[in-house]
C-alpha positions in Angstrom: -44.3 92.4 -23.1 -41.5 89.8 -22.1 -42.9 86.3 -21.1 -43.3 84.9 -18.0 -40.8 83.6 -16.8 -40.9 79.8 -15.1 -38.9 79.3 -11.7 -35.3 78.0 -11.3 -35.7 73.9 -11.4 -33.5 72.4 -8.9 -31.6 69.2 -9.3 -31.3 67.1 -6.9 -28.0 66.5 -6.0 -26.4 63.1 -5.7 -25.5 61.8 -2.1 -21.9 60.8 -1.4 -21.5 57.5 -1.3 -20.3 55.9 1.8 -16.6 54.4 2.3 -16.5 50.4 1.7 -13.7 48.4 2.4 -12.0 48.2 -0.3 -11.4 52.0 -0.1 -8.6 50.9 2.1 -7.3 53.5 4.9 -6.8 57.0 2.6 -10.3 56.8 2.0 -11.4 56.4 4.9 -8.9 59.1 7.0 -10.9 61.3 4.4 -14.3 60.5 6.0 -12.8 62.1 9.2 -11.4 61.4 12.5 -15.2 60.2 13.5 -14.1 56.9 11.2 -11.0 56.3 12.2 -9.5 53.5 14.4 -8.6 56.4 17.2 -11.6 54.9 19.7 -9.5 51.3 20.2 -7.6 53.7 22.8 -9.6 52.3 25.2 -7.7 48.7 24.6 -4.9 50.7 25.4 -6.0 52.1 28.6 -7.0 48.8 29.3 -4.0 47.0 28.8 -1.9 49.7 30.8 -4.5 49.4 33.8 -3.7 45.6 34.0 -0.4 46.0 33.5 0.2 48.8 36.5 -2.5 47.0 38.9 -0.8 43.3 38.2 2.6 45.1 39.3 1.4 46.9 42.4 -0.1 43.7 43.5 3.4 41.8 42.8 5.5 44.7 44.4 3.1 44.6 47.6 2.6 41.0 48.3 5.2 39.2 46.9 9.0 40.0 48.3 11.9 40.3 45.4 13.0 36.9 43.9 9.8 34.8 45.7 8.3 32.4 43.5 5.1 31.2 43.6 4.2 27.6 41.9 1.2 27.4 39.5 1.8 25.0 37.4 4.7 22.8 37.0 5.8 24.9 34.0 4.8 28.2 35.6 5.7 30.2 38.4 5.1 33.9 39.3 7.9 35.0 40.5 8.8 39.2 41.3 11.9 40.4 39.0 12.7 43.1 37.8 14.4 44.3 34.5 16.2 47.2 33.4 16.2 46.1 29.7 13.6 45.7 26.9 11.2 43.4 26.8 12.1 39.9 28.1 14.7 40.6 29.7 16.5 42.1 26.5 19.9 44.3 27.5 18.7 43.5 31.2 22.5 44.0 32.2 23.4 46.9 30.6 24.9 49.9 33.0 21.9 52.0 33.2 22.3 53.9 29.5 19.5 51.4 28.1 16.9 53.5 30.7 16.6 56.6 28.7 17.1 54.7 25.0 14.0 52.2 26.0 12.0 55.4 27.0 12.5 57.6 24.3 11.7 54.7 21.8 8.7 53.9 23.6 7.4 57.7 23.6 8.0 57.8 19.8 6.9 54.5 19.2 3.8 55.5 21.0 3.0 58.7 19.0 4.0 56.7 16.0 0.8 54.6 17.0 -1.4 57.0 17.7 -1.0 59.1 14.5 -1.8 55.8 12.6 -5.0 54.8 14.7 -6.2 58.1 14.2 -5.4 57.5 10.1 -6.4 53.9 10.5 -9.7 52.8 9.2 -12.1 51.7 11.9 -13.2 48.6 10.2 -9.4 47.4 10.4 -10.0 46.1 13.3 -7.2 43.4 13.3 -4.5 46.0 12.7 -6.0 48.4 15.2 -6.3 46.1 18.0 -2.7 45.0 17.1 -1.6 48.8 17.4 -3.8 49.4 20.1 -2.1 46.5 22.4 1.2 47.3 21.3 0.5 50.7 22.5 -0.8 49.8 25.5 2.1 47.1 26.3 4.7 49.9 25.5 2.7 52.8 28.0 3.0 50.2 30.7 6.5 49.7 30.6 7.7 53.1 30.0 5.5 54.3 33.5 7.8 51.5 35.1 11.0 52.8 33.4 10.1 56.6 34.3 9.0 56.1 37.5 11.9 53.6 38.8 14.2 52.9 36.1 13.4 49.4 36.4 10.2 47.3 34.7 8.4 44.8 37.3 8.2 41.0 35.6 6.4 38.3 37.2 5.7 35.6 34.6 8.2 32.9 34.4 7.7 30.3 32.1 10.1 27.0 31.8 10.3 23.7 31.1 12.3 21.9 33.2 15.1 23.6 33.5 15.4 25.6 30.9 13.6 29.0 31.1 11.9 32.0 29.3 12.6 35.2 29.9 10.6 36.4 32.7 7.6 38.8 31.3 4.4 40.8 32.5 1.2 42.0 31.2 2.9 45.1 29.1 5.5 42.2 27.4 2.2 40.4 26.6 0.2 42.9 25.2 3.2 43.9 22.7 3.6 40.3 21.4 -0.2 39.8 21.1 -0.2 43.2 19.1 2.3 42.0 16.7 1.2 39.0 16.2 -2.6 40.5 15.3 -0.5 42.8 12.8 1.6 40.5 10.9 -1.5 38.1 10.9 -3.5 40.8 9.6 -0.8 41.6 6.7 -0.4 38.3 5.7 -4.1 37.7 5.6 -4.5 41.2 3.6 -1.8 39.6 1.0 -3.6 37.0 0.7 -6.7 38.9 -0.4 -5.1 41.0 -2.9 -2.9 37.5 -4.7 -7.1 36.7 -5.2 
């Protein structure tokens, strides 16, 4: 007669451990899409909603090359440019349409792919992206839909002037400027 025999002993099993920061943005793309930076989107929309309502409202009340005094260094005044932004290539014959357009559509999946890998805590670098994105959408619905980007924002100091910009041109510059922030700031860290 064989002996009982006891029953299987489980072990427990140990629980993953969850993603810190200094996993750094591999780690946490491989936590999944429900951790990555893909929900500051809604920056995006945002900055493309303020961008197209500022320009309807420009284009319906204020007539082509009016300006309007707010401060005695700024004036909103309704422009508009063909180029990049601030006026960048603004005189060019037409070709710099289609160029601006296609860069903006690739810089724009460009940012999306790398939200979507971006870690969620980065939330420096993804606002950057996510206003960059955002400033880019806004001008590329201009440049679709009329060839031609609304500005409205002059800035100058006596005479001597700024090229004139909108809420898109903003958003961009802002964007960068959270980037590069955020990389010099993550250099620092790691010289610690």
């Amino acid at each position: 007669m064989s002996p009982p025999q006891s029953p299987p002993q489980s072990h427990p099993q140990p629980e993953p451990e969850p993603a810190t920061p200094g996993h750094g943005a591999a780690a946490a793309a491989a936590d999944g899409q429900s951790r990555s930076a893909l929900p500051y989107v809604w920056l995006s929309v945002l900055i493309v909603l303020l961008d197209q309502a500022s320009k309807a409202w420009i284009v319906a009340h204020l007539a082509l090359y009016r300006a309007i005094v707010v401060l005695p260094v700024l004036e909103i005044t309704h422009v508009y440019n063909r180029g990049a932004a601030f006026s960048f290539l603004n005189g060019a014959s037409g070709w710099q349409r289609w160029v601006f357009a296609a860069l903006a559509v690739i810089v724009s999946l460009v940012l999306l792919v790398t939200l979507r890998q971006l870690p969620r805590r980065a939330w420096l670098t993804a606002s950057g992206f996510a206003l960059i994105l955002g400033g880019a959408v806004g001008n590329l619905i201009d440049r679709l839909r009329a060839g031609r980007v609304v500005d409205f924002v002059n800035v100058h100091w006596g005479v001597h002037y700024f090229p004139t910009f909108n809420v898109a041109d903003s958003a961009i510059t802002v964007g960068v400027a959270l980037w590069l922030l955020d990389t010099w700031l993550d250099a620092r860290r790691k010289a610690r």
